[in-house]
C-alpha positions in Angstrom: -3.8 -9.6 55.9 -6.2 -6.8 55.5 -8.2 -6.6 52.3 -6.3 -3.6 50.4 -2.9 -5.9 51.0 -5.0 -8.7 49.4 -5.9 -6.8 46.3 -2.6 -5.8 45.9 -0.6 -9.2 46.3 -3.7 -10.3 43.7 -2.9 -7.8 41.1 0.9 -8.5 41.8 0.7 -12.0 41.0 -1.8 -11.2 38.1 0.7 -8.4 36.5 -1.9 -6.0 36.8 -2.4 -2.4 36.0 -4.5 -0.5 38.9 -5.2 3.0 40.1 -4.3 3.8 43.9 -6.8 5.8 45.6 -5.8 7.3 48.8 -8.8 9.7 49.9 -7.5 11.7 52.2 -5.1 12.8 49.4 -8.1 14.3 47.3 -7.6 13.8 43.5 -4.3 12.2 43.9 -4.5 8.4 41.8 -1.3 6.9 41.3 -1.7 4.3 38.3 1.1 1.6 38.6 2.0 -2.2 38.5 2.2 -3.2 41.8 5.1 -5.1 42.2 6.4 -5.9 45.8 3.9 -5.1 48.9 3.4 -6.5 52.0 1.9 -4.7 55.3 3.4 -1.4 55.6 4.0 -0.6 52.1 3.7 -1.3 48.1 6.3 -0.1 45.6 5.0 -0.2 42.0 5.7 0.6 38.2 4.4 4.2 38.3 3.0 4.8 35.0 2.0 8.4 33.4 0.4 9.3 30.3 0.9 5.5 29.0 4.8 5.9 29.8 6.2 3.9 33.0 7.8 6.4 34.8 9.8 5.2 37.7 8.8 3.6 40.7 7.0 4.9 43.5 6.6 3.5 47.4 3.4 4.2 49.2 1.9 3.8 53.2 -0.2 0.8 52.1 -2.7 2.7 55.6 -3.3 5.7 53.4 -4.6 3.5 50.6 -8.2 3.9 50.6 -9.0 1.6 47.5 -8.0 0.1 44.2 -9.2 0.6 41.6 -9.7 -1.9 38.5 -11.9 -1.7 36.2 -12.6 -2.2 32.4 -10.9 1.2 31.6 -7.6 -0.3 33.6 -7.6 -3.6 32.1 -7.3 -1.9 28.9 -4.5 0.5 29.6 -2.8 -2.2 31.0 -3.1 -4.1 27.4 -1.8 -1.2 26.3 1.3 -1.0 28.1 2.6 -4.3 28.2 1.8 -3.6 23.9 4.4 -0.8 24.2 6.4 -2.6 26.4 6.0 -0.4 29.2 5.7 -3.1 31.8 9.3 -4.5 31.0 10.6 -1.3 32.8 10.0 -3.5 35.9 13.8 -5.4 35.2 14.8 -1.9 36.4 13.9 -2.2 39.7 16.6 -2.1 42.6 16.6 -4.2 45.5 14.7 -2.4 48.2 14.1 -3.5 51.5 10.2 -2.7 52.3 10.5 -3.4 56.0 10.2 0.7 57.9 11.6 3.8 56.2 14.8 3.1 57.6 15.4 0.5 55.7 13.6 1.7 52.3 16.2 5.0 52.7 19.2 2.8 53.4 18.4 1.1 50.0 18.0 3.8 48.1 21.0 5.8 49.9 23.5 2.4 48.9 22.3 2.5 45.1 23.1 6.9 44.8 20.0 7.5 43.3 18.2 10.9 43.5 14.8 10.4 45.0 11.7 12.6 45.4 9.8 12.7 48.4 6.1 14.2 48.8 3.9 15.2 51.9 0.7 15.0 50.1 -1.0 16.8 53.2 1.1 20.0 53.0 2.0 19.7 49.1 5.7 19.9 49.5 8.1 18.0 47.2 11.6 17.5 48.0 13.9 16.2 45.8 17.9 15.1 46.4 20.3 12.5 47.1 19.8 10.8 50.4 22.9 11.6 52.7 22.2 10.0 56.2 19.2 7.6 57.4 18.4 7.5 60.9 15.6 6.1 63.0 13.1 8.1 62.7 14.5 10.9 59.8 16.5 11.2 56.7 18.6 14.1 55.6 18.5 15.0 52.1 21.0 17.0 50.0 18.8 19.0 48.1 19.5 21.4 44.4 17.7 24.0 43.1 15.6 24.9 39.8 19.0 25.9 38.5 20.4 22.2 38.6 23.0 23.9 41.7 23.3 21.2 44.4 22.5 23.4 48.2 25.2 23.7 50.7 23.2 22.1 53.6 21.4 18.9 53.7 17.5 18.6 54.9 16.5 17.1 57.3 12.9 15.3 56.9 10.9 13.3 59.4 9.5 10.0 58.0 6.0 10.8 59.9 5.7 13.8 57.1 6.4 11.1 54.1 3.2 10.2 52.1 5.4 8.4 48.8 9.0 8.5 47.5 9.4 8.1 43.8 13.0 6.9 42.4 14.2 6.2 39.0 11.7 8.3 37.2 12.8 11.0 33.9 12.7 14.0 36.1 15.4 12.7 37.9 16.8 10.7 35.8 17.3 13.7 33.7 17.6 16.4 35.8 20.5 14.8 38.1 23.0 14.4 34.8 23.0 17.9 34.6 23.7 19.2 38.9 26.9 21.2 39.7 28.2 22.6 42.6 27.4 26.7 42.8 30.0 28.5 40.8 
């Protein structure tokens, strides 16, 4: 088990708050509760501005270090206080072993997901309609809550974290038509 697996699986079994760095993603911390990991991938509690806000799944090889410190051991004091850290019961079952099987999960529970490639700063966002070996194709909607008449497709190679269950979403996804 490689070291950044090791601090993760610590700060699982600890309940701990951390900051993901991932350096070849400049600027781009993800503060969360770690809560399943093993070598290929963590999914966490993502937590914004002192409010858990969904859960995000990472490539545990693009994780350059974590970050804990006094500052984080604070926050996290913080949000288990405001009982931000319960927001873990939410969690679906999701199987962690390839993409393939992190899409299927999410595909079987209809949830709208949002998937980023960090390196190119695109941001897709949709229900998952079909998961295949190597790519996923996504129904998309537009700014206008209208749901688009094709599906993406999306290579997991271009996949640097997938967020699910978080108020954008959440939100958002109540209010999606079809184009009228």
């Amino acid at each position: 088990m490689n070291h950044i697996v090791e601090e993760i699986v610590d700060s699982i079994l600890e309940s701990q708050y951390i900051g993901i760095i991932r350096d070849k993603f400049s600027g781009n911390k993800i503060q969360m509760f770690p809560l399943i990991a093993n070598e290929k991938f963590v999914l966490g509690l993502r937590v914004r501005d002192f409010t858990a806000d969904g859960f995000v799944i990472l490539k545990v090889s693009d994780i350059t270090e974590i970050e804990r410190n006094k500052t984080s051991q604070y926050f996290e004091y913080i949000l288990k206080a405001e009982k931000q850290f319960d927001k873990r019961n939410d969690l679906i079952n999701i199987d962690l072993d390839s993409w393939e099987t992190i899409f299927k999960s999410l595909q079987d529970s209809n949830l709208i997901v949002e998937l980023v490639d960090d390196l190119d700063d695109a941001l897709d966002i949709g229900e998952v309609r079909c998961v295949d070996k190597n790519s996923l194709k996504l129904r998309c909607f537009n700014t206008i809550g209208v749901w688009d008449d094709e599906n993406i497709e999306i290579s997991y190679e271009n996949i640097t974290s997938v967020v699910f269950l978080d108020n954008y979403s959440c939100i958002f996804s109540k209010y999606l038509r079809s184009d009228e």
